[in-house]
N, CA, C and O of each residue as an XYZ file, in Angstrom:
876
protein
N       5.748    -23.030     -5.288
C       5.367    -23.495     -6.624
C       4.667    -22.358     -7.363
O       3.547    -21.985     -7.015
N       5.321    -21.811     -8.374
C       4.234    -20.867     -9.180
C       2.653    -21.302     -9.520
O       2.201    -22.432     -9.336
N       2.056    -20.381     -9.953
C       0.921    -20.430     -9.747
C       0.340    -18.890    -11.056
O       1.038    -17.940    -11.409
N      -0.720    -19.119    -11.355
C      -1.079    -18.254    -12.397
C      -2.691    -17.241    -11.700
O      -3.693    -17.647    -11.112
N      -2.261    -15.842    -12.136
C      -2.906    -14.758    -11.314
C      -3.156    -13.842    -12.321
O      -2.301    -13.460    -13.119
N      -4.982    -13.274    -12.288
C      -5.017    -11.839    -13.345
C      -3.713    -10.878    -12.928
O      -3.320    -10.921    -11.763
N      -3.153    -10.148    -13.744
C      -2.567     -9.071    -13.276
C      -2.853     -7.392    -13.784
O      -2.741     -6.922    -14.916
N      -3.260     -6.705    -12.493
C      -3.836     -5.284    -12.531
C      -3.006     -4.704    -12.785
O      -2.366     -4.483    -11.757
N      -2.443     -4.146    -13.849
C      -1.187     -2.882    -13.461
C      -1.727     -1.395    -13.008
O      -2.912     -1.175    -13.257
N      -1.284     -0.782    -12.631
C      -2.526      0.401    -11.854
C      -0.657      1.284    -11.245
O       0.323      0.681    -10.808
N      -0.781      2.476    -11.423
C      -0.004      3.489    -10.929
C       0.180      3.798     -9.439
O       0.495      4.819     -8.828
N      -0.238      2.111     -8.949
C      -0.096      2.562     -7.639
C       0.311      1.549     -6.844
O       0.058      0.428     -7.285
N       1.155      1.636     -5.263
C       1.990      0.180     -4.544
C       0.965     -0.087     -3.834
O       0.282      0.792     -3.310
N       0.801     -0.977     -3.760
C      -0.549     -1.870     -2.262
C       0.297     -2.680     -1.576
O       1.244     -3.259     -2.108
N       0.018     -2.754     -0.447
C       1.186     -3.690      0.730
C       0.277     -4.757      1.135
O      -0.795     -4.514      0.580
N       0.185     -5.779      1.806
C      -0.737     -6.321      2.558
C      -1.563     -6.129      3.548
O      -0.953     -5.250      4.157
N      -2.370     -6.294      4.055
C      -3.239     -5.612      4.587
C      -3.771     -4.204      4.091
O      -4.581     -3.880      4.960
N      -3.730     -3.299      3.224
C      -4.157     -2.145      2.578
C      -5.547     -2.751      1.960
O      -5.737     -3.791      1.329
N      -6.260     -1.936      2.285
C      -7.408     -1.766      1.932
C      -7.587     -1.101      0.391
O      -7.498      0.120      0.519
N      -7.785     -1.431     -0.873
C      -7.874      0.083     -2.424
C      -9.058     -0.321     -2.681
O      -9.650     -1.400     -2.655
N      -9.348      0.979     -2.991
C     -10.865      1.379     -3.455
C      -9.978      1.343     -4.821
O      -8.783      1.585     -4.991
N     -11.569      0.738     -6.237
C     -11.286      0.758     -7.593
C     -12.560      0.811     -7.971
O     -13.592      0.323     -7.512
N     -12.213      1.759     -9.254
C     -13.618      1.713     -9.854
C     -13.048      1.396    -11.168
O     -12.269      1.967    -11.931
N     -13.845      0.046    -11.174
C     -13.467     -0.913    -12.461
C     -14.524     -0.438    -13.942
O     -15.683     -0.815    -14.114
N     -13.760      0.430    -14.827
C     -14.646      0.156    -16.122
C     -14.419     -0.043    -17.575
O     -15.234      0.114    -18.484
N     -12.997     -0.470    -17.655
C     -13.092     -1.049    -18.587
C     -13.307     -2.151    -19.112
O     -13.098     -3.045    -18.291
N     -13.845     -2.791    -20.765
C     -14.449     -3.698    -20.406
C     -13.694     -5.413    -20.275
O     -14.217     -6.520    -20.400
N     -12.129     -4.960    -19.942
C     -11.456     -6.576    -19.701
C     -10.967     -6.343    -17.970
O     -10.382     -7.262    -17.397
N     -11.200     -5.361    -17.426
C     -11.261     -5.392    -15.755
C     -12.622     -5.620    -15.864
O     -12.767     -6.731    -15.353
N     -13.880     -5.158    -16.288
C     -15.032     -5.761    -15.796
C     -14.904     -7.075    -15.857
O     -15.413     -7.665    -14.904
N     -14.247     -7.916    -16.890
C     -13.830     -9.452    -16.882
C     -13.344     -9.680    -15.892
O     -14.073    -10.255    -15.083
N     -12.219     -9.430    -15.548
C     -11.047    -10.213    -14.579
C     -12.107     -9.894    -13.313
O     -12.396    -11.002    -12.861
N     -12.760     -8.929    -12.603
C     -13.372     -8.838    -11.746
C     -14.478     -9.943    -11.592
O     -14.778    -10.467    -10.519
N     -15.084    -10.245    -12.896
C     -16.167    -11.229    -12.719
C     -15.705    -12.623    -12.491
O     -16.222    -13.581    -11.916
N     -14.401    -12.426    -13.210
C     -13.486    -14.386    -13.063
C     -13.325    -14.515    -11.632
O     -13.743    -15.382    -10.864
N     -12.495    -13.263    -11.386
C     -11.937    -13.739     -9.650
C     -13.236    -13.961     -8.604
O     -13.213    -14.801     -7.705
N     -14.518    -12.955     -8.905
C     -15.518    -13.405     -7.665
C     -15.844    -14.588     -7.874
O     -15.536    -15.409     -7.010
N     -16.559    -15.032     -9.069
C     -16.867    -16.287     -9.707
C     -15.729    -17.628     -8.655
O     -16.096    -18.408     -7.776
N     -14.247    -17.389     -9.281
C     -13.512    -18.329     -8.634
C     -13.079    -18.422     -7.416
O     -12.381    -19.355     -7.021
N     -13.700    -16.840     -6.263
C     -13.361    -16.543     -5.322
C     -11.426    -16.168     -4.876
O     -10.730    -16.533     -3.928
N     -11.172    -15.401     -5.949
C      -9.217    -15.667     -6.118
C      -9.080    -14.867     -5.739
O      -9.768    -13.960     -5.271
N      -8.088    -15.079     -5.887
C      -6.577    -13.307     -6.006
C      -6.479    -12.816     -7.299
O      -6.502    -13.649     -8.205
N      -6.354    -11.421     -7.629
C      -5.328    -11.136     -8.349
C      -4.493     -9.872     -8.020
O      -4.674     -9.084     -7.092
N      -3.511     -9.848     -9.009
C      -2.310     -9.025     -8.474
C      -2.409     -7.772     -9.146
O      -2.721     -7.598    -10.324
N      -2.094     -6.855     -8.229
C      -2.011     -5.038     -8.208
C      -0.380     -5.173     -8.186
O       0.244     -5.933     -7.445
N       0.254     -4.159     -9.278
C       1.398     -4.516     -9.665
C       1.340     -2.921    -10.064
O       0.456     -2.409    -10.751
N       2.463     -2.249     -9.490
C       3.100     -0.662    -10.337
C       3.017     -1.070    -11.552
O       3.305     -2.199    -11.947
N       2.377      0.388    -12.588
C       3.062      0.055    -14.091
C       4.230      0.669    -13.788
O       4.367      1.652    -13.060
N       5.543     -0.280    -14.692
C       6.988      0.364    -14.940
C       6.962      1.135    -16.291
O       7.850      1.978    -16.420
N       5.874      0.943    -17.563
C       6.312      1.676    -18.545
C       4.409      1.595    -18.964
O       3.527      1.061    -18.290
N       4.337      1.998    -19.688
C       2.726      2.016    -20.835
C       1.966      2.603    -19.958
O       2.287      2.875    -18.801
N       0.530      2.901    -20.691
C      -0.480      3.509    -20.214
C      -1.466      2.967    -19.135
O      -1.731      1.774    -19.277
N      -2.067      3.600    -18.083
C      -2.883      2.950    -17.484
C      -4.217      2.403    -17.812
O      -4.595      1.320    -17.365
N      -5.086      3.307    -18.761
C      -5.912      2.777    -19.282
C      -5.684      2.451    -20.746
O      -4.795      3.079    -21.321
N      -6.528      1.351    -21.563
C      -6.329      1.099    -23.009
C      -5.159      0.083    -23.588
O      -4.820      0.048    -24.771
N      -4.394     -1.050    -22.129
C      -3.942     -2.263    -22.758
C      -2.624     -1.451    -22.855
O      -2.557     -0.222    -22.861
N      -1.487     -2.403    -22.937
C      -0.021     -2.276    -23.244
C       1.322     -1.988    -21.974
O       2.545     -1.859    -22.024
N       0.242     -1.986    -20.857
C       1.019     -1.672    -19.794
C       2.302     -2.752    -19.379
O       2.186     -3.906    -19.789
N       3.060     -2.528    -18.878
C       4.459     -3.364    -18.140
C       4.166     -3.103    -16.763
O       4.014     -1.981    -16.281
N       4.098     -4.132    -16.188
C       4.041     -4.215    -14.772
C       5.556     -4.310    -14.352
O       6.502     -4.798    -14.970
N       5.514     -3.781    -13.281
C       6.856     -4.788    -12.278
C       7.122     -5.888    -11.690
O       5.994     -6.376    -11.619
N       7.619     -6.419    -11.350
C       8.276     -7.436    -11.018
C       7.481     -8.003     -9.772
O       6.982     -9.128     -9.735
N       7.430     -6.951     -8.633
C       7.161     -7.538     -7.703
C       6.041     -6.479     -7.031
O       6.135     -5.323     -6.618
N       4.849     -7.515     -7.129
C       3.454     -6.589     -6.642
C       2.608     -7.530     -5.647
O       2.864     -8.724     -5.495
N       1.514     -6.811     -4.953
C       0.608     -7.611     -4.012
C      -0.724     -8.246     -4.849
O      -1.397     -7.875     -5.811
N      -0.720     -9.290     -4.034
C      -2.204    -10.300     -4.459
C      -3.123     -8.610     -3.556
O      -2.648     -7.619     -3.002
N      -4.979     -9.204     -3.924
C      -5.450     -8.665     -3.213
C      -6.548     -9.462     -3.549
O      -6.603     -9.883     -4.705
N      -7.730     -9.842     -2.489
C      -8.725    -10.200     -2.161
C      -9.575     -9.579     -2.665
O      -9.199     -8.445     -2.962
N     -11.017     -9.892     -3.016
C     -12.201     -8.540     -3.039
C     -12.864     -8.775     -1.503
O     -13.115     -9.867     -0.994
N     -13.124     -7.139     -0.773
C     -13.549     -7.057      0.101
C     -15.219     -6.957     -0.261
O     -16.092     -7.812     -0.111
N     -15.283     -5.917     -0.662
C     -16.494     -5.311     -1.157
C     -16.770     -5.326     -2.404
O     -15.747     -5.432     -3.079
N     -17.804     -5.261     -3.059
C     -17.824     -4.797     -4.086
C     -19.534     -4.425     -4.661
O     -20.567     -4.797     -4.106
N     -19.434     -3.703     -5.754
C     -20.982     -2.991     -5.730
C     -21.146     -2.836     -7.406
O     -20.561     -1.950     -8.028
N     -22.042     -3.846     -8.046
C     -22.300     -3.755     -9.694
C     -22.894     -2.437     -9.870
O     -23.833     -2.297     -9.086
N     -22.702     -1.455    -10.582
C     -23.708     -1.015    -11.261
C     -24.419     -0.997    -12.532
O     -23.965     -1.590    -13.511
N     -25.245     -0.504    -12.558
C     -26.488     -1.113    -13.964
C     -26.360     -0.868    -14.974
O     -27.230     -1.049    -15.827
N     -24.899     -0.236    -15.251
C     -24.230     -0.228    -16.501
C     -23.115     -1.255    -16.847
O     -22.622     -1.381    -17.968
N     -22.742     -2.052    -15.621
C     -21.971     -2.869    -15.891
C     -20.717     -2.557    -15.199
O     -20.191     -3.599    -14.809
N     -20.135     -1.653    -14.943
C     -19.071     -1.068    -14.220
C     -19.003     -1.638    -12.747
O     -20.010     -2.238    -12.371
N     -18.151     -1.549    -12.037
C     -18.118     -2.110    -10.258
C     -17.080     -1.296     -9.372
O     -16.002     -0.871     -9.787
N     -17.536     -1.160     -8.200
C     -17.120     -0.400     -7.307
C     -16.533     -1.245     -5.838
O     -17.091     -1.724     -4.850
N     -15.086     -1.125     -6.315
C     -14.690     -2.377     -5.340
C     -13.960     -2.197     -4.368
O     -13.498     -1.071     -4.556
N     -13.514     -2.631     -3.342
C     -13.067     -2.682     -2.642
C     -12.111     -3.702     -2.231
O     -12.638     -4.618     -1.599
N     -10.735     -3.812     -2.429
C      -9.834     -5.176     -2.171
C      -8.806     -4.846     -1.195
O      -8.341     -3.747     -0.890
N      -8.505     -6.179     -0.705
C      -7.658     -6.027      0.585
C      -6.603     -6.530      0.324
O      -6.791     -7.306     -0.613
N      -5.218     -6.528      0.734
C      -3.260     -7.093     -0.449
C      -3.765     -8.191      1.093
O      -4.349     -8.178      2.177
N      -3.104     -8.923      0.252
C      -2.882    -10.504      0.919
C      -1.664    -10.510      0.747
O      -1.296    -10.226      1.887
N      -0.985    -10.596      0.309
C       0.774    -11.037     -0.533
C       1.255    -10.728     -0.861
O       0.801    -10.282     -1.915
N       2.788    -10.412     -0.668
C       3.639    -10.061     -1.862
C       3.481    -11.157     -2.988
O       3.035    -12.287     -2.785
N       3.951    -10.614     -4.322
C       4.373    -11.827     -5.077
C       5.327    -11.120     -6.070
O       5.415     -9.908     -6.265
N       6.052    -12.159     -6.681
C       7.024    -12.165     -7.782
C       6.557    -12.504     -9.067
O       6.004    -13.544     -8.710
N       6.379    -12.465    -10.054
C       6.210    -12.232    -11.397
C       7.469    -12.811    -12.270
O       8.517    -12.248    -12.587
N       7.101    -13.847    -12.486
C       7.845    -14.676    -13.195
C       7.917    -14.688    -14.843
O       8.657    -15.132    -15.722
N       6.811    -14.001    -14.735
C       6.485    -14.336    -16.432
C       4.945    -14.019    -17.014
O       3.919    -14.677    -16.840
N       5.140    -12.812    -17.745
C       3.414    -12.438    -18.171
C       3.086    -13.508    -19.017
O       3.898    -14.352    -19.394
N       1.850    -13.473    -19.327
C       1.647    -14.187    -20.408
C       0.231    -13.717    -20.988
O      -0.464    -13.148    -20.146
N      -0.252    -13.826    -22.087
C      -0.872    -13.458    -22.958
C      -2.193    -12.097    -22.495
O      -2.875    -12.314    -21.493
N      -2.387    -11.015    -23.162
C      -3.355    -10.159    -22.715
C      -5.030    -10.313    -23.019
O      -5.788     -9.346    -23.092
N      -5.466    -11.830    -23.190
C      -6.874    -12.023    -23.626
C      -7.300    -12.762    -22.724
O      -6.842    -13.867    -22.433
N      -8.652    -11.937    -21.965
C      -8.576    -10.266    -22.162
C      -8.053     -9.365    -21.634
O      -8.300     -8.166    -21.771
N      -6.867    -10.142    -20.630
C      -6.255     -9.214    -19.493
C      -5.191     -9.871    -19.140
O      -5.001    -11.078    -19.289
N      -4.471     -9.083    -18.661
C      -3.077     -9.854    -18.299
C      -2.998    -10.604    -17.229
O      -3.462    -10.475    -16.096
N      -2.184    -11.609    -17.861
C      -2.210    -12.835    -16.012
C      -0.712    -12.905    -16.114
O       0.102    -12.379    -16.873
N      -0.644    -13.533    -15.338
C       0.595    -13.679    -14.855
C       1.569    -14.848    -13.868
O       1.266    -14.802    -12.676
N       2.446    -15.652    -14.149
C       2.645    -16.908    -13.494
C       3.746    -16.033    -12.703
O       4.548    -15.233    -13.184
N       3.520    -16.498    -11.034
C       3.513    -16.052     -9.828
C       4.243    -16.688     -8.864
O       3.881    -17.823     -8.555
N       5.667    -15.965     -8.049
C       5.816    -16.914     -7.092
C       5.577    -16.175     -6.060
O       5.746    -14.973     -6.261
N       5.149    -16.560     -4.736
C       4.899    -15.879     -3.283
C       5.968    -16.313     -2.382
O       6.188    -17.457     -1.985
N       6.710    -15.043     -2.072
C       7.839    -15.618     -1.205
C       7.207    -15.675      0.300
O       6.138    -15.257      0.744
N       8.341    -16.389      0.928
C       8.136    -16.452      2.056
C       8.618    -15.541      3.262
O       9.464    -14.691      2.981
N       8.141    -15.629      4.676
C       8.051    -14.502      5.476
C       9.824    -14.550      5.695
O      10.529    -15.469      6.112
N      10.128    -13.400      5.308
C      11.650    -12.952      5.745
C      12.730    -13.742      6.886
O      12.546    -13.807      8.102
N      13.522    -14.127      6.361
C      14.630    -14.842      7.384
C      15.027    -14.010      8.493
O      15.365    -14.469      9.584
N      14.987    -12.870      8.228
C      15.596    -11.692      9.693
C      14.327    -11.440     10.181
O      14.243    -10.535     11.012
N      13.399    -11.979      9.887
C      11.944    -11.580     10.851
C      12.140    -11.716     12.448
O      11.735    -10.755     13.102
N      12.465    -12.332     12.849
C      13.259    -12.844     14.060
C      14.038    -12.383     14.858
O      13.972    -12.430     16.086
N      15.235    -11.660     13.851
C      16.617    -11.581     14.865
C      16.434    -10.215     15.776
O      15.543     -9.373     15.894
N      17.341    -10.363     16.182
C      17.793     -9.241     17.250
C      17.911     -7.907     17.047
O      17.837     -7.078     17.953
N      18.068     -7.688     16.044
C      18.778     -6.359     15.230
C      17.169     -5.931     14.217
O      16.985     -4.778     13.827
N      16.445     -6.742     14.011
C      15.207     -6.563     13.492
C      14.137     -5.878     14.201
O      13.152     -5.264     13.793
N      14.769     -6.250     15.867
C      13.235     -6.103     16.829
C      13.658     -5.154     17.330
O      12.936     -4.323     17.880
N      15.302     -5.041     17.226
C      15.826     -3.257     18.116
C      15.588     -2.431     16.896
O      15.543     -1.249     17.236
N      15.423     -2.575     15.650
C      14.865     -1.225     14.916
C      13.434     -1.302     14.995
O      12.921     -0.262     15.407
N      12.504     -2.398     14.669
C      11.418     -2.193     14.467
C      10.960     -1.305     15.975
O      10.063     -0.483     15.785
N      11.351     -1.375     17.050
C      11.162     -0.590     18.365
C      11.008      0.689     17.723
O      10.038      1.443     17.643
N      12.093      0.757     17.318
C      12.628      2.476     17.021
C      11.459      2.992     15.962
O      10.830      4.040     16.107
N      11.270      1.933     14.730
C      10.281      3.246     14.310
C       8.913      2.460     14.567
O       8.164      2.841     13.667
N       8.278      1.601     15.321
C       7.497      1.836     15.651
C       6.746      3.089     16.961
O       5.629      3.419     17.359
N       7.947      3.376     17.182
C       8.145      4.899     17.883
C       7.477      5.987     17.254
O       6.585      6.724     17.673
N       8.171      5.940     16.003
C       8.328      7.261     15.111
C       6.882      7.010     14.278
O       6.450      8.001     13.691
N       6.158      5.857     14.187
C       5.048      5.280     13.087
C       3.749      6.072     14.416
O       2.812      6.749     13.993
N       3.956      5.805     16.074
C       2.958      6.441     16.700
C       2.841      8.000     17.021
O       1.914      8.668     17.479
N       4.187      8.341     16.590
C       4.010     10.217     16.799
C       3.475     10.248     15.432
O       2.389     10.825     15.370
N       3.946      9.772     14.262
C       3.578      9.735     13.216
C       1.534      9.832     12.895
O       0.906     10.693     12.279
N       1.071      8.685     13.548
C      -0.493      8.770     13.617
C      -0.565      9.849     14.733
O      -1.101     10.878     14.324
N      -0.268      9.881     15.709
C      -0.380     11.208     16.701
C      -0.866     12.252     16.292
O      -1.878     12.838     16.676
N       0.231     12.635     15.084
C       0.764     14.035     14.302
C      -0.602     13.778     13.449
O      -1.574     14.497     13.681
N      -0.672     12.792     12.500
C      -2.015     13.022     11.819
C      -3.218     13.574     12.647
O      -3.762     14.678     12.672
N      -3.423     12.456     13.284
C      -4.763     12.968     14.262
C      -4.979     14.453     14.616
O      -5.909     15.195     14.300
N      -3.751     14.718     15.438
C      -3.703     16.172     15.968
C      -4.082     16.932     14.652
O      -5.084     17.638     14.764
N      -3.543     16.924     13.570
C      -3.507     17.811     12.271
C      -5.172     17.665     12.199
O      -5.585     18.823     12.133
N      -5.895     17.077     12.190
C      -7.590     16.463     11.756
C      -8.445     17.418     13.185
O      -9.601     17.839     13.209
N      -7.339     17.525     14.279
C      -8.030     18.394     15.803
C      -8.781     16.986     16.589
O      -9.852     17.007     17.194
N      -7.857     15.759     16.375
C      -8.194     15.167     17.811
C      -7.021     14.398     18.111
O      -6.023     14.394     17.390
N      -7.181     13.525     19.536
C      -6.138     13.719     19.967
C      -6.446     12.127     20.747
O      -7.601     11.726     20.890
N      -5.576     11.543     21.081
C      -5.453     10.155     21.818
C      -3.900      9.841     22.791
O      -2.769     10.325     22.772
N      -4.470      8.963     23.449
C      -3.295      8.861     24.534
C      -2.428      8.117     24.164
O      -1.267      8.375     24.482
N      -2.765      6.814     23.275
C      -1.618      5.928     23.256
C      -1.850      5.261     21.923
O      -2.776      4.451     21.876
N      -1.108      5.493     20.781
C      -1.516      4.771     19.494
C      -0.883      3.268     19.225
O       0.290      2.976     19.457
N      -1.590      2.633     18.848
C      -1.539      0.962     18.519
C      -0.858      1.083     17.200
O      -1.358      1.707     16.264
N       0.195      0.527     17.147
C       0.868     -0.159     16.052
C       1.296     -1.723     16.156
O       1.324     -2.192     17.294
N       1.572     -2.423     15.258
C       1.159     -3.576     14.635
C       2.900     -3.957     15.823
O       3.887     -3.243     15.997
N       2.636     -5.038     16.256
C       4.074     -5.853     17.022
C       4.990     -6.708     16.094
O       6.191     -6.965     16.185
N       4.032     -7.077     15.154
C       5.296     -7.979     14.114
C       5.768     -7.130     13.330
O       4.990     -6.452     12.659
N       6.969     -6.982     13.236
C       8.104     -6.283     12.620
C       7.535     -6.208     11.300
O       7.361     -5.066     10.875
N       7.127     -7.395     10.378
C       6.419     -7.422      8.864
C       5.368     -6.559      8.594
O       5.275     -5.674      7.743
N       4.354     -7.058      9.697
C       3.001     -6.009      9.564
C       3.372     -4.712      9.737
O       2.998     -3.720      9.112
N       4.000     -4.790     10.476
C       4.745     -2.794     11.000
C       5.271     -2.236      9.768
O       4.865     -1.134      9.398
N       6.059     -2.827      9.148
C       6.463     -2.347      7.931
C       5.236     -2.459      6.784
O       4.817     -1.426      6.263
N       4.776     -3.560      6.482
C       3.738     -3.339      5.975
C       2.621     -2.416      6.003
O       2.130     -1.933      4.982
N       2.119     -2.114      7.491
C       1.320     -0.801      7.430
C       1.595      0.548      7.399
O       0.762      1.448      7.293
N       3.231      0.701      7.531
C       4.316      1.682      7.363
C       3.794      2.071      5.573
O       3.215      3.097      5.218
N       4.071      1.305      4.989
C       4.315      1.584      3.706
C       2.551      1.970      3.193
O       2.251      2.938      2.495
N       1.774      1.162      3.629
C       0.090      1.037      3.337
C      -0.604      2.744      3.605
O      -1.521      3.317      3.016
N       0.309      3.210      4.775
C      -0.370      4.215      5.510
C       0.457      5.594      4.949
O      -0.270      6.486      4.512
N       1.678      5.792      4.935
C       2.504      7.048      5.291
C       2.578      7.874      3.858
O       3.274      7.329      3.001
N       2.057      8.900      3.560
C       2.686      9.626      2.074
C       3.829      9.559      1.311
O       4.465     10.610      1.392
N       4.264      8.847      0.701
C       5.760      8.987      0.077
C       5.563      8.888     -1.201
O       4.638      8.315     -1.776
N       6.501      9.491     -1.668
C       6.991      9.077     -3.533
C       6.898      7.598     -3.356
O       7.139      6.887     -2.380
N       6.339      7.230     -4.986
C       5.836      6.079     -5.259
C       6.979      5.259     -5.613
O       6.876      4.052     -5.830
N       8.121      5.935     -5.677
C       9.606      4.511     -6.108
C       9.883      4.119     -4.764
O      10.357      3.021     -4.472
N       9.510      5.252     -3.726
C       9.938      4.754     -2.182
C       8.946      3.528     -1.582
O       9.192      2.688     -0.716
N       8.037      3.698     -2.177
C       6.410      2.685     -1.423
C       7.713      1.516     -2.273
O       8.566      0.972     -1.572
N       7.675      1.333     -3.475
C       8.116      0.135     -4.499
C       9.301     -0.629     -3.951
O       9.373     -1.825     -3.672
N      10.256      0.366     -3.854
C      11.478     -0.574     -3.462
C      11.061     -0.682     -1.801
O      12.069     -1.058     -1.202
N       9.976     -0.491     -0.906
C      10.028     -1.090      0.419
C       9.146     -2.492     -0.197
O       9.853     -3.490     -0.058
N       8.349     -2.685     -0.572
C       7.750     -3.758     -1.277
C       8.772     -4.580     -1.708
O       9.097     -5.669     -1.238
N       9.333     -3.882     -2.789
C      10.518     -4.997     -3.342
C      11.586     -6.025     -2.100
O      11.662     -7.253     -2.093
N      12.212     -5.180     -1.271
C      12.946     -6.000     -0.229
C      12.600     -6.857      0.518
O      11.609     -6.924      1.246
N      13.569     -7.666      0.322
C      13.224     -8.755      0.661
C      13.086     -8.984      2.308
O      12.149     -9.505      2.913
N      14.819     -8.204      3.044
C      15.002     -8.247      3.987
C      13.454     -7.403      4.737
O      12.733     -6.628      4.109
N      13.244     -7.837      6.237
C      12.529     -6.661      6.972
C      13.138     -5.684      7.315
O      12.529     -4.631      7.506
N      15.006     -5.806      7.545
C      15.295     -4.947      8.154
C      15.383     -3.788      6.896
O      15.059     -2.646      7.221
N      15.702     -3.961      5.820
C      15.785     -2.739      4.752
C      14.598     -1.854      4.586
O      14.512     -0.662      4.291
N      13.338     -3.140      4.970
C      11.880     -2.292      4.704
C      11.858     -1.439      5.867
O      11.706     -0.222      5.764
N      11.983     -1.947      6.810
C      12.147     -1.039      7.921
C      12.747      0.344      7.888
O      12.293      1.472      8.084
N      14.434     -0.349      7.435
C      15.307      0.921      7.096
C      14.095      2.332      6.741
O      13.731      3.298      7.412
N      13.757      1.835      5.360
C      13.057      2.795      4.314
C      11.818      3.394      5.162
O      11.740      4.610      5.336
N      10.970      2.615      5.621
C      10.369      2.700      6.228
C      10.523      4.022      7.215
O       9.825      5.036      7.232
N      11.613      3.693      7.992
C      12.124      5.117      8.584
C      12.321      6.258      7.809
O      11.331      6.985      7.893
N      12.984      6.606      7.259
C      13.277      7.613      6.391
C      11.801      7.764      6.126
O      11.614      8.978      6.211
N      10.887      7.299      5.906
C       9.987      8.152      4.957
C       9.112      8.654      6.305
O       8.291      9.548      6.096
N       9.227      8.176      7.559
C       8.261      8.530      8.581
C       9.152     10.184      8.985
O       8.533     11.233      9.168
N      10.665     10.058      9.051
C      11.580     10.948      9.616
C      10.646     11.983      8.628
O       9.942     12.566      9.453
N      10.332     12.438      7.450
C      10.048     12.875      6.485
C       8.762     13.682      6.286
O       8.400     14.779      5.859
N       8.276     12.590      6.805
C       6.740     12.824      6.649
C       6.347     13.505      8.196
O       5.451     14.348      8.252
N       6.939     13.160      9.196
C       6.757     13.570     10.480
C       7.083     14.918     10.208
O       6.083     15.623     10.074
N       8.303     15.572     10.068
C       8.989     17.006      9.689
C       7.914     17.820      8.973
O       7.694     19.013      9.184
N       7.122     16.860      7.900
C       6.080     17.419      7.367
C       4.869     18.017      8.176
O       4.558     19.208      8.164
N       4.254     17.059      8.853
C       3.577     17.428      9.709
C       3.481     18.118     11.008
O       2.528     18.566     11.645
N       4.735     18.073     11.208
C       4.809     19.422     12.289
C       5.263     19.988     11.905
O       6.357     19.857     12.455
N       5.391     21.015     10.938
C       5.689     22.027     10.080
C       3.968     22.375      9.770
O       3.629     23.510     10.106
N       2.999     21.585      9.227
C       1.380     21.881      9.072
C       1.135     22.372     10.531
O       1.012     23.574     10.766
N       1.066     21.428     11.504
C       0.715     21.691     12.698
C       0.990     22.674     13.499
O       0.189     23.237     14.245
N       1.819     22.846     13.403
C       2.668     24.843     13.733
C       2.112     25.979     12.966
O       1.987     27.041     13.577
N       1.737     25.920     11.647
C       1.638     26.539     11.036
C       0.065     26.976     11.121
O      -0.410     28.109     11.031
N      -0.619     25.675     11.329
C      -1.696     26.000     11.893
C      -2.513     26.717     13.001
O      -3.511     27.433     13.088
N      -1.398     26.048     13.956
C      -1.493     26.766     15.250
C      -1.446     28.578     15.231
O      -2.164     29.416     15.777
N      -0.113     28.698     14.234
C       0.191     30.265     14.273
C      -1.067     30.917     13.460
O      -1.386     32.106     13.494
N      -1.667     29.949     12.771
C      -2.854     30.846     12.076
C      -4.188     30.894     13.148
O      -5.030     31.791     13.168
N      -4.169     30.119     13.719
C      -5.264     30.159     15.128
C      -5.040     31.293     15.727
O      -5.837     32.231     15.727
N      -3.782     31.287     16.357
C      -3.643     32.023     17.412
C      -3.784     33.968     16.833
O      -4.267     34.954     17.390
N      -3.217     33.800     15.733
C      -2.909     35.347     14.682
C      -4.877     35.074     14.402
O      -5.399     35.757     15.284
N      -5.766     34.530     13.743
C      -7.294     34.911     14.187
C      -7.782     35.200     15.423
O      -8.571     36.138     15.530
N      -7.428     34.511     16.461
C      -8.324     35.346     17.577
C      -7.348     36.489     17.952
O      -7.688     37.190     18.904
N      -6.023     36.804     17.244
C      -5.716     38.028     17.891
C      -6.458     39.093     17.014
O      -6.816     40.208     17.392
N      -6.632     38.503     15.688
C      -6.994     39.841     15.106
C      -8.666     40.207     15.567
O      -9.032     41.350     15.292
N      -9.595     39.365     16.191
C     -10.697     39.681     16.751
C     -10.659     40.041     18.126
O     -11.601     40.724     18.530
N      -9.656     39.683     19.028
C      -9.859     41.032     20.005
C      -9.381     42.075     19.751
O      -9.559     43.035     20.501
């Protein structure tokens, strides 16, 4: 059943479970921030597709995450320092009026029909493979190091923290959000780890060769 939600447009994808830091100051997000604690709600973090980020007129997309407030911190000018966590995908049915901020009537789909199958749980294997060399590779890049990295077992969350966590161009975060299927998010999902991994051991080598070329040049 739709349902009506502030909507944030903001230059950026949030998945569920993602944690975004915001520093709210203009003065119709200082609103929507005070409605949702007040009513204890959601509202929705949505890519802009066209207009400006600050100063009203923005176009959201279609399909963006609810998010919770985790944290949050007034300051004595009125401004807030927040902290929200994505609860949801949702669909965007229909903006409606910008006073003082855009809302938006909302549908929340439900958890994926291939969540389940067979062909879902033999890929999600595969790059939950590639998602732990993936944190591996970070860590190592930072100079520490662990034996066995934890990634998420449900195929959804896996993709979900796939997309929450890994560097990619921002149409790639969007259309894994957008799909519906798990297995496509997944798909994408891969590609951007294949990507980002290549990246990082390319840093990590490179690093190494600069280690090793300093202590040669000091003995």
């Amino acid at each position: 059943m739709p349902t009506v939600i502030p909507i944030f447009p903001l230059n950026t994808v949030v998945f569920p479970g993602q944690q975004v830091p915001l520093h709210i100051f203009e003065p119709r997000y200082r609103q929507l921030v005070a409605d949702v604690r007040r009513d204890e709600g959601e509202f929705g973090i949505a890519l802009i597709e066209s207009g400006p980020e600050v100063g009203g007129g923005a176009v959201p997309r279609a399909v963006g995450c609810a998010v919770r407030i985790a944290e949050l911190q007034e300051l004595p000018d009125g401004r807030f320092n927040v902290i929200c966590r994505g609860t949801r995908r949702f669909r965007l049915l229909e903006s409606l009026d910008e006073a003082p901020y855009l809302r938006g009537e909302v549908e929340f789909p439900p958890r994926p029909d291939d969540a389940g199958d067979e062909d879902t749980a033999e890929r999600a294997g595969d790059v939950r493979d590639l998602f732990a060399d993936h944190l591996g590779l970070a860590l190592a890049i930072e100079g520490g190091w662990q034996r066995q990295m934890r990634t998420p077992a449900d195929p959804v969350r896996l993709a979900d923290t796939i997309g929450a966590t890994v560097a990619a161009p921002i149409g790639h975060k969007q259309a894994m959000l957008e799909a519906s299927r798990v297995a496509t998010r997944l798909e994408i999902g891969q590609r951007l780890l294949e990507s980002a991994n290549r990246s990082l051991r390319e840093q990590l080598a490179l690093r190494r060769r600069l280690k090793l070329g300093g202590l040669g040049a000091q003995n």
